[in-house]
N, C-alpha and C positions, 0 to 999 in steps of 0.2 A: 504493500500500500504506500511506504513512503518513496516507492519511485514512483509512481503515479504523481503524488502531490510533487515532488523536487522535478519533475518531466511538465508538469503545468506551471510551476512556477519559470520552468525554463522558456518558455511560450512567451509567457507576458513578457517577460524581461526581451527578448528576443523584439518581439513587437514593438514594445517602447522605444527601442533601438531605430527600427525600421521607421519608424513614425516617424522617429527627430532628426535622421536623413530625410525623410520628404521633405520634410518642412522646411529644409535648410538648402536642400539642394539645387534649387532653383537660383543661389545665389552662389554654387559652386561648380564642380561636375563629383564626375564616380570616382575616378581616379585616386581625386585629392581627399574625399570624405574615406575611402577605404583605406588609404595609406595612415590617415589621422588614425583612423579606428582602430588598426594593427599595432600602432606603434604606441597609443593608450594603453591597449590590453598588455603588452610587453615590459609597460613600467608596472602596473598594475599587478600582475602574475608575477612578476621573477621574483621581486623583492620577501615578496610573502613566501613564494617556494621554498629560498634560501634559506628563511626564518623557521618555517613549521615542515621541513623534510626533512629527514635524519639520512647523511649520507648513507650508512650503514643501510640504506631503504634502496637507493637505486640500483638501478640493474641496466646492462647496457642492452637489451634483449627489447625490453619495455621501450625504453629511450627510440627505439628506431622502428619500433611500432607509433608510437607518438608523434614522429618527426610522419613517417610515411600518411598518416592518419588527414595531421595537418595540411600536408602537401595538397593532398586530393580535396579534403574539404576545411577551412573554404577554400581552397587555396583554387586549383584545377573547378571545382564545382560553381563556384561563384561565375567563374568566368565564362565557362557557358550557358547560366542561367540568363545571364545576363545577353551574352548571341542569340540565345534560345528567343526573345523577349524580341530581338532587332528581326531576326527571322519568320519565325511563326507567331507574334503577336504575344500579347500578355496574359491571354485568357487561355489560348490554347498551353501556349509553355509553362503558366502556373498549375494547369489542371492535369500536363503529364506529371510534372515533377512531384505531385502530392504523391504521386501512387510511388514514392521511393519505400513509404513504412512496408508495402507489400513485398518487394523485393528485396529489401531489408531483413524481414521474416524469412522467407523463401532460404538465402542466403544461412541465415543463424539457422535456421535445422539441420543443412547440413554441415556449415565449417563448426557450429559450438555446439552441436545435439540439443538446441531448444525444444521445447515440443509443445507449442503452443495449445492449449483445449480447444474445442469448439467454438465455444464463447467468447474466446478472446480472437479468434476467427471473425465471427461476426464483427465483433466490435471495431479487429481493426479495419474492414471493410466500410460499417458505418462511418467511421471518422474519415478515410479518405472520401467516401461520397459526400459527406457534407464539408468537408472543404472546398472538392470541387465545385460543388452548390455557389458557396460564400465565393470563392476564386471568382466564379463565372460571372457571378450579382454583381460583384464588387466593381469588377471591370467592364461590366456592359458597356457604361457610356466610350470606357476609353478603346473598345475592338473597332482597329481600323479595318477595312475592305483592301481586302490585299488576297495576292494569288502566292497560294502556299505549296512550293514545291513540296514532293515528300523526303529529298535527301537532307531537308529543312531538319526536319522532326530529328534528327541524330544529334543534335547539338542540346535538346532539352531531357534525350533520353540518352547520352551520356552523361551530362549531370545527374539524373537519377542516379545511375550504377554507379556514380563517383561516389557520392553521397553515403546511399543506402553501404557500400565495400568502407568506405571511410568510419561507420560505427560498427560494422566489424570489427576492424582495425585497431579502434579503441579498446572495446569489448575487448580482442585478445592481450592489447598492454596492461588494464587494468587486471585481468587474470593472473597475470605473472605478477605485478606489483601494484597493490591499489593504493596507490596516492593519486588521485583525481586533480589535484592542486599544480604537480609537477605535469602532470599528462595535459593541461589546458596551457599553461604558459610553452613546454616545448611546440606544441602546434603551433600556439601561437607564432613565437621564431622562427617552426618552420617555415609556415604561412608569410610572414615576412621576408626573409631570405627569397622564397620561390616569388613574391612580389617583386624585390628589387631585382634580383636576374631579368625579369618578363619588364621592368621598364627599362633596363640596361640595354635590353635587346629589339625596345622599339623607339624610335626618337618620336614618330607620334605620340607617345606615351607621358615620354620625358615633359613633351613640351604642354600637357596640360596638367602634371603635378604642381601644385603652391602647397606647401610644405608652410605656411604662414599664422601670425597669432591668428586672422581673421578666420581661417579655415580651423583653427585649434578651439577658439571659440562656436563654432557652428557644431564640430561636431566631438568635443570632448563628454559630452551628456551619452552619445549614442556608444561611444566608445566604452565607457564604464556599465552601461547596461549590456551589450552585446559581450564583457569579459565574465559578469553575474551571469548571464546564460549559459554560456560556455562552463563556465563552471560549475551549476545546478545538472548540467546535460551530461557531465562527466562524471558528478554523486550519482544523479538517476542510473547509469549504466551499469558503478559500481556496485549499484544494488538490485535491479535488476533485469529482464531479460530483453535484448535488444528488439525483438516483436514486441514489446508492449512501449517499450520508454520511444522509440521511433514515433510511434502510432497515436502517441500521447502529445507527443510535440505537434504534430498535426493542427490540435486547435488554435495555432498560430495565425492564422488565416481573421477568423473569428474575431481574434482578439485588436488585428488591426484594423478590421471594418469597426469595429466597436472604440478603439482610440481615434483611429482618421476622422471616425463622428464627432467625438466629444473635442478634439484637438485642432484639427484642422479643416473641421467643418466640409470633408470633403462630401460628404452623404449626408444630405439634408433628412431622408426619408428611409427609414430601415425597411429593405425590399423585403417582398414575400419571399425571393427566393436567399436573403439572408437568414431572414427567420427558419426557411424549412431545412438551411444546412446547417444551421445552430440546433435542431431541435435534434439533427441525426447526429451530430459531434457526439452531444449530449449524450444522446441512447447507448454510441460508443462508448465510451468514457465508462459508462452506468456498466455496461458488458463486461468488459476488462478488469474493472474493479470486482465487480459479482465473481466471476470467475477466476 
């Protein structure tokens, strides 16, 4: 039960995160709010690791499951979620990438013998269909009319499999050594490092990072909540099973139509089809936990 609740808590924080990017990015780009956000989390995680990990704890086995973990997400995932979004639209590319808790599952039965019940079958089904409900609502107004190749579609169903293999990944570091604390700041580094390589190596890149107070300012709030996530994401795993804490982070979706409203006024009118994927979260969430 308490990865359920640290798996929801990891949502909100997650959301919050994403919120205080909208809202600020209109006065920045992606580039420069991702690079700020990395390099938050990195002051944020190391200091604490050093303080509350007992050398005598690591293990260099874990350490490069961490690092690999990182690498792919966010690191490799973000960035085709992001193509995914320039290519097939917002609506279609959020509504493949939810179905990651299914493969996610899939995966964990065979590489970690999960064996998820029935119930929790159901439920993680429920929760992906009502995100994609809430995904679909949320972005109605913004789905442009555009002609969608299908070699398209590879870019948002690679970031699935990056994703859903990267809490694997975890999953097998926190097994060998569970400090969750240590396991979120090296991602973090990795994630960073595999950042500045990927601007090193495009000057389009270089020339829209600002590294600036302005930009530290806009998004040091999103930076501290997205390192709280991360770090609630990697208690939830340590305790338990990667079909349920995947599947659980799912009502993230939810949580931003429900802040975008309250915050940034972006949804005047809470649609029916937000309410009918909030009432299916819901019945997930209620599954998983029953069972």
């Amino acid at each position: 039960m308490i990865s359920i609740v640290l798996a929801i808590l990891a949502a909100l924080s997650y959301s919050l995160s994403a919120v205080t990017v909208e809202k600020n990015l209109g006065r920045s780009n992606f580039i420069s709010a991702v690079m700020v956000i990395t390099v938050i989390g990195n002051l944020i995680l190391w200091p604490s690791t050093l303080l509350l990990v007992p050398l005598s704890n690591i293990n260099l086995t874990s350490i490069l499951f961490f690092i690999a973990a990182g690498i792919m997400a966010p690191g490799v995932t973000r960035l085709f979620y992001y193509k995914g979004m320039e290519k097939v639209g917002v609506s279609i590319n959020a509504s493949l990438f939810a179905t990651y808790p299914l493969v996610g599952s899939i995966m964990a039965i065979f590489l970690l013998n999960e064996s998820p019940t029935l119930g929790i079958w159901g439920g993680i089904v429920c929760i992906i269909v009502g995100a994609i409900f809430v995904e679909r609502a949320a972005n109605k107004s913004r789905v442009r009319s555009m002609r969608i190749e299908r070699k398209s579609l590879v870019f948002p169903l690679l970031g699935t499999l990056f994703i859903a293999s990267s809490h694997i990944i975890r999953k097998m570091g926190l097994i060998i050594c569970n400090e969750p604390i240590m396991g979120v700041a090296v991602g973090y580094l990795a994630a960073l490092c595999f950042y500045a390589l990927f601007l090193g190596s495009s000057s389009t890149m270089r020339i829209s990072l600002f590294l600036n107070r302005q930009n530290l300012r806009f998004f040091w709030k999103a930076g501290v909540c997205l390192s709280v996530g991360w770090l609630l994401t990697f208690y939830a795993l340590s305790r338990g099973d990667v079909s349920i804490v995947t599947s659980i982070l799912q009502v993230q979706p939810l949580f931003i139509v429900l802040l975008a409203h309250l915050f940034l006024k972006e949804v005047e009118v809470i649609s029916r089809g937000v309410v009918a994927g909030a009432t299916i979260i819901i019945a997930g969430v209620a599954l998983i936990a029953i069972f």
